[in-house]
C-alpha positions in Angstrom: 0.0 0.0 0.0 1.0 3.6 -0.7 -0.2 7.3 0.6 0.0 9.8 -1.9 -0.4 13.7 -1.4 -0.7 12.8 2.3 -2.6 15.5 4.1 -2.8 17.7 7.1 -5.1 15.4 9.0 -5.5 15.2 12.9 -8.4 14.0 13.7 -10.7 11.3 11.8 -14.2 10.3 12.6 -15.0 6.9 11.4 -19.1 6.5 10.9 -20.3 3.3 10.7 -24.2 3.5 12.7 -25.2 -0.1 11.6 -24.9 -3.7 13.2 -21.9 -5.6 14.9 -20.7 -7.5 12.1 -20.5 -4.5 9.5 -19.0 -2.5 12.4 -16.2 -5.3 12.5 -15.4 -5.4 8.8 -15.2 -1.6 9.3 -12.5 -1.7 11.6 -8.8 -2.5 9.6 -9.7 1.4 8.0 -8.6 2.3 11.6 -5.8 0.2 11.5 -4.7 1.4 8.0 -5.4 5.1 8.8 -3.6 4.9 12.1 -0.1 3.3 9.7 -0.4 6.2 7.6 -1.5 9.2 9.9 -0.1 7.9 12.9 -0.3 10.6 14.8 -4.2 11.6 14.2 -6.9 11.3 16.6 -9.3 8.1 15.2 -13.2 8.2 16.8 -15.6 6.2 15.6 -19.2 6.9 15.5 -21.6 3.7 15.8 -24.9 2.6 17.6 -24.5 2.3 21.6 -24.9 -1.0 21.4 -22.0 -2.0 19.2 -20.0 0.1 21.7 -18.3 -3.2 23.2 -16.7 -4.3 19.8 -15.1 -1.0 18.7 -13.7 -0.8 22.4 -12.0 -4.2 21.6 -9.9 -2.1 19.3 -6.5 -0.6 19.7 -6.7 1.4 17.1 -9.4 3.7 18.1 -9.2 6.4 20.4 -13.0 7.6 21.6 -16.4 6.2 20.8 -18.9 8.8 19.7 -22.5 6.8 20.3 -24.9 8.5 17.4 -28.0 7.3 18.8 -26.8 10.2 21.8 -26.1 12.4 19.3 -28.6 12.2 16.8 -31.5 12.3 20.2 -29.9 16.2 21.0 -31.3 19.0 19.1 -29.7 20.5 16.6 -27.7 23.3 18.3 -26.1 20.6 20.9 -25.6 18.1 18.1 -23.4 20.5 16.5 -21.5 21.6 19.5 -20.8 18.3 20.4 -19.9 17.2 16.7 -17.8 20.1 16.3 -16.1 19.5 19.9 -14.2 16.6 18.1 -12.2 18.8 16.0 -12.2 16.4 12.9 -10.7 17.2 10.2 -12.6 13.9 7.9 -15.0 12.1 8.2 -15.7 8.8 6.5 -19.3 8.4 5.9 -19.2 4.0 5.7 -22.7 3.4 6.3 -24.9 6.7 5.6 -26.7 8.4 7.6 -28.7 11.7 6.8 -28.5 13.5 9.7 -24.7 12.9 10.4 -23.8 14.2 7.0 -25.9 17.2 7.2 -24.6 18.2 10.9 -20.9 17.1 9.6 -21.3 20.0 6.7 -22.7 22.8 8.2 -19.7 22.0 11.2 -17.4 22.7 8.4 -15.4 19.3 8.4 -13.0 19.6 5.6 -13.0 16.4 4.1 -16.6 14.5 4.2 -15.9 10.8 2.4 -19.0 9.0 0.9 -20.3 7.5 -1.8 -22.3 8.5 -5.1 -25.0 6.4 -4.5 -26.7 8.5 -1.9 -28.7 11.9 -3.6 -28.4 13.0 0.3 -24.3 12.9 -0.2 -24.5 14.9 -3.3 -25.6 17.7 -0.9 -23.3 17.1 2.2 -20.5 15.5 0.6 -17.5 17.1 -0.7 -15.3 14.0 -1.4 -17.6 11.7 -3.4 -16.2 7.9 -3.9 -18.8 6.2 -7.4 -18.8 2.5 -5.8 -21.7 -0.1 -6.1 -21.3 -2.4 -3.5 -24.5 -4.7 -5.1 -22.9 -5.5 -7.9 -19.5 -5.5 -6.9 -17.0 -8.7 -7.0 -15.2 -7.3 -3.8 -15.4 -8.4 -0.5 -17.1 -5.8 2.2 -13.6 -4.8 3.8 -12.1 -4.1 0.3 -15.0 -2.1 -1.0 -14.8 0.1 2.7 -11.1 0.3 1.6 -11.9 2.2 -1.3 -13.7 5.5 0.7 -9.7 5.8 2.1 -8.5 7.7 -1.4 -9.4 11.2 -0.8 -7.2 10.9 2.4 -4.5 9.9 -1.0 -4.0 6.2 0.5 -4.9 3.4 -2.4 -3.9 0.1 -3.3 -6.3 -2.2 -1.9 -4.4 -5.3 0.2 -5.5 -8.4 -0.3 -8.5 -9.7 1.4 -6.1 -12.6 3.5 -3.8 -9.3 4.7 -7.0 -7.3 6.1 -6.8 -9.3 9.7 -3.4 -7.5 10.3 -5.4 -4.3 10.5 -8.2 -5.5 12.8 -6.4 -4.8 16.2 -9.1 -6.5 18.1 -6.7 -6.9 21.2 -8.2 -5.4 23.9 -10.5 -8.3 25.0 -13.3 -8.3 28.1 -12.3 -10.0 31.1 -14.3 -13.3 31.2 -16.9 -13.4 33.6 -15.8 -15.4 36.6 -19.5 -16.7 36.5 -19.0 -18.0 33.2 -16.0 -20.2 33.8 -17.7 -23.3 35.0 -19.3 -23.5 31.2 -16.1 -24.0 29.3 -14.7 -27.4 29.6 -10.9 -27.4 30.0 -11.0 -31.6 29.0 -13.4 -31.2 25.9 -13.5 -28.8 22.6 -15.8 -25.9 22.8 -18.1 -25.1 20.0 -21.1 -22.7 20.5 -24.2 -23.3 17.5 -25.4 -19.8 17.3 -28.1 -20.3 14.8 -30.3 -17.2 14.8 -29.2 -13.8 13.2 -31.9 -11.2 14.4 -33.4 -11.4 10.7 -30.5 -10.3 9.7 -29.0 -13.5 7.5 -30.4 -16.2 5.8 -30.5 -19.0 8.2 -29.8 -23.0 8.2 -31.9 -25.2 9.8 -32.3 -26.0 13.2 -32.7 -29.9 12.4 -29.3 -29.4 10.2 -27.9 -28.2 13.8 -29.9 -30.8 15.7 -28.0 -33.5 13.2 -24.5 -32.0 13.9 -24.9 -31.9 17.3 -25.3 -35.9 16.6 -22.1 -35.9 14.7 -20.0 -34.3 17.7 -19.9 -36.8 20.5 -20.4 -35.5 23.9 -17.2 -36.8 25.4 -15.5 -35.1 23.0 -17.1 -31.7 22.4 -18.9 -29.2 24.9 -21.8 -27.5 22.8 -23.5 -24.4 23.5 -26.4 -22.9 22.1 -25.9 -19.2 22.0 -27.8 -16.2 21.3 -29.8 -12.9 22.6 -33.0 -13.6 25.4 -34.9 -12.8 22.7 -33.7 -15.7 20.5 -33.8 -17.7 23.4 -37.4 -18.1 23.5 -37.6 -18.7 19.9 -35.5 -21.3 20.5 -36.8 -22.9 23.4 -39.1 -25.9 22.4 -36.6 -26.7 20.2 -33.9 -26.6 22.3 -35.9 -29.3 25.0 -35.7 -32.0 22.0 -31.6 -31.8 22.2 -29.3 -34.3 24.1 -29.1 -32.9 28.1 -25.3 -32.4 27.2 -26.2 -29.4 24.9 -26.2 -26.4 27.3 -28.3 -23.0 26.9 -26.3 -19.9 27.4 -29.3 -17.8 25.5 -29.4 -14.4 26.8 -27.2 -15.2 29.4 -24.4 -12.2 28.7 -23.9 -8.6 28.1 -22.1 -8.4 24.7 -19.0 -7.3 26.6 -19.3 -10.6 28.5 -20.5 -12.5 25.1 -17.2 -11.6 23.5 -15.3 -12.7 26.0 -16.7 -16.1 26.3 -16.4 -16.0 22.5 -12.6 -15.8 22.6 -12.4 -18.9 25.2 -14.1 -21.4 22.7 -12.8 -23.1 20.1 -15.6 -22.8 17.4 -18.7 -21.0 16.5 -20.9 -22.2 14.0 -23.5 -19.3 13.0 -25.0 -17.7 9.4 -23.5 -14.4 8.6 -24.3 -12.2 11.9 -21.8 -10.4 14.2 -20.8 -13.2 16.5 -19.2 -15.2 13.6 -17.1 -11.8 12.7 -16.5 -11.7 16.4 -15.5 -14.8 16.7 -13.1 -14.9 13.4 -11.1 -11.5 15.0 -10.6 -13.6 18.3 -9.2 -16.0 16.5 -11.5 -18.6 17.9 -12.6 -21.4 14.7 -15.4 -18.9 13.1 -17.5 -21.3 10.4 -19.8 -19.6 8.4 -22.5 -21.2 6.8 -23.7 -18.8 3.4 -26.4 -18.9 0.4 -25.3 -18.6 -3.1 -26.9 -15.7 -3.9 -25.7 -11.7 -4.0 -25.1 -10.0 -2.3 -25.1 -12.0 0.9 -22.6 -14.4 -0.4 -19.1 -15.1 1.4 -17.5 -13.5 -1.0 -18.9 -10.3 0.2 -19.0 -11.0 3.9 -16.9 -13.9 4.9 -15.7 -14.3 8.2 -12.0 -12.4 8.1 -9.0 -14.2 10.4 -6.5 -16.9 10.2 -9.2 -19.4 12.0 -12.5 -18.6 9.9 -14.0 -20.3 7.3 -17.1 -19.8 4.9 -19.1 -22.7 3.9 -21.7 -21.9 0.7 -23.0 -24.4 -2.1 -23.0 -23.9 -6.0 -26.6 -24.0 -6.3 -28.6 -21.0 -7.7 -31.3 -20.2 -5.3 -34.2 -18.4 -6.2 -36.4 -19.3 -3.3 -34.9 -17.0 -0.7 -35.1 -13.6 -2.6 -39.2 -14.3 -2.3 -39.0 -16.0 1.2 -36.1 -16.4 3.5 -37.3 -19.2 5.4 -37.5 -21.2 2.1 -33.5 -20.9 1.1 -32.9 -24.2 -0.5 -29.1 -23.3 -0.8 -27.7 -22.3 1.9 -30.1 -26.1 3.7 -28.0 -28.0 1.5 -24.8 -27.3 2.9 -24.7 -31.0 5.4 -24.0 -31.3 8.7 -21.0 -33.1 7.7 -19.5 -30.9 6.2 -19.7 -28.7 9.1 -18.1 -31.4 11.6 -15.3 -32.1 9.2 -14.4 -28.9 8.7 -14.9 -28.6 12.8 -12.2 -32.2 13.1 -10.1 -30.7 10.6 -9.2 -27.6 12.1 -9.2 -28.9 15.8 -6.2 -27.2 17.5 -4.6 -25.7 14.2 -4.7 -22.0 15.0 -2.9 -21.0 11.6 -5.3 -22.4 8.9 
């Protein structure tokens, strides 16, 4: 990678004000901005809740929590947007409001797309990208807003996880030790995704749970309080060795109990991105369909892995719960993958 015409920059607000997993495939801009302008001053402006994640990283230095700012009135927004003293902004995920407040503070450089009408207005550093149609992944295509601050060249997808700097882990929850097993492999089925994902079956998970034999493997059914009651007649049918940690942790805590398994298993949702920047085994299970195939939104670490099939699916444009595709990925092919990968840490 190369910086060209590198600028006066100080201070660099990163907004990104949708869920976890986008939020994580947002984060190696910080790392790449902080190698280039090491020196500047990175916020980043998300949701509250996806607070805990971009804490986790060393690269940032403040959180700015939008749904705060965006609740003030206009006059206090502003004061507290211009308090920051940014010099650019980098508008990932775009939100109305925040570009209008970030012009009339007089931010120099405001980064977005074309696609928006709103940016044409607000924006002085228009990017044309199409991430629909695009062949890039999502970390590559958030690479590209990074040229009017003159750094190009977009890395590889495999040299992306250097930038992550997801090192600054939760403390595990003392109450939450007795449901790792230090003589067994830990793997947590998370198998809802808040809508968010196409999802596989529950009797495909039911069936793997089969295929990973208790003595062997600790398996935990994850997921939010919510999900757990969805869940919940289903999860009565499984083996009593299957254990329920629905709802039982803050995401601060959730992270952390992420990074002391071995594998998650989950459909393309933010703890399968957490879990591939821990470093934990993150398996992925996609359809074949755009743009919510992995080779948009694959997991990104040494340890994660993206499982799709080569069958065209129409079904789940129409109706999610009828995705043939992503149903015909097998349960064994989840376990082996699971077996293959036990205790290797550099796949």
């Amino acid at each position: 990678m190369q910086i060209h015409d590198k600028l006066n920059i100080k201070s660099v607000i990163i907004s990104r004000t949708d869920a976890i997993g986008d939020v994580i495939l947002t984060l190696p801009l910080c790392g790449i901005i902080k190698k280039f302008y090491p020196e500047a001053r990175l916020l980043f402006m998300g949701r509250g809740y996806t607070e805990p994640v971009i804490n986790c990283c060393e690269y940032i230095d403040g959180f700015i929590n939008a749904d705060e700012l965006l609740a003030k009135d206009k006059k206090e927004a502003l004061i507290q947007l211009a308090s920051y003293g940014a010099d650019a902004i980098v508008h990932v995920f775009p939100n109305r409001q925040i570009t209008l407040l970030a012009k009339q503070v007089g931010i120099k450089y405001r980064i977005g797309t074309t696609n928006r009408l709103f940016h044409w207005g607000t924006v002085n550093k228009l990017i044309r990208l199409s991430r629909k149609n695009s062949a890039l992944h999502e970390v590559q295509l958030n690479f590209k807003l990074l040229e009017p601050l003159g750094i190009f060249d977009v890395p590889e997808l495999n040299e992306f996880s250097a930038f992550m700097g997801f090192g600054k882990i939760p403390l595990f929850p003392e109450q939450a030790t007795k449901l790792i097993a230090s003589d067994r492999i830990n793997v947590i089925l998370h198998p809802k995704s808040n809508a968010h994902a196409r999802e596989w079956s529950l009797d495909n998970y039911q069936k793997l749970i089969g295929l990973l034999p208790p003595e062997k493997y600790r398996i935990l059914i994850s997921g939010t309080e919510q999900e757990g009651r969805l869940l919940s007649d289903w999860m009565k049918t499984l083996p009593v060795s299957v254990t329920d940690v629905t709802g039982k942790f803050s995401l601060s805590e959730f992270i952390a109990f992420i990074a002391k398994s071995d594998f998650l298993v989950a459909p393309s949702t933010g703890p399968l991105h957490i879990a591939a920047v821990l470093g934990t085994g993150a398996i992925g299970l996609f359809p074949n369909i755009r743009p919510m195939h992995p080779g948009r939104w694959q997991p990104i670490g040494n340890r994660a892995f993206a499982i799709s099939t080569n069958i065209k699916c129409s079904d789940c444009r129409n109706n999610p719960l009828l995705c043939h595709c992503i149903n015909e990925i097998t349960p064994h092919q989840v376990a082996e993958l699971i077996v293959m990968s036990e205790g290797n840490h550099t796949v």
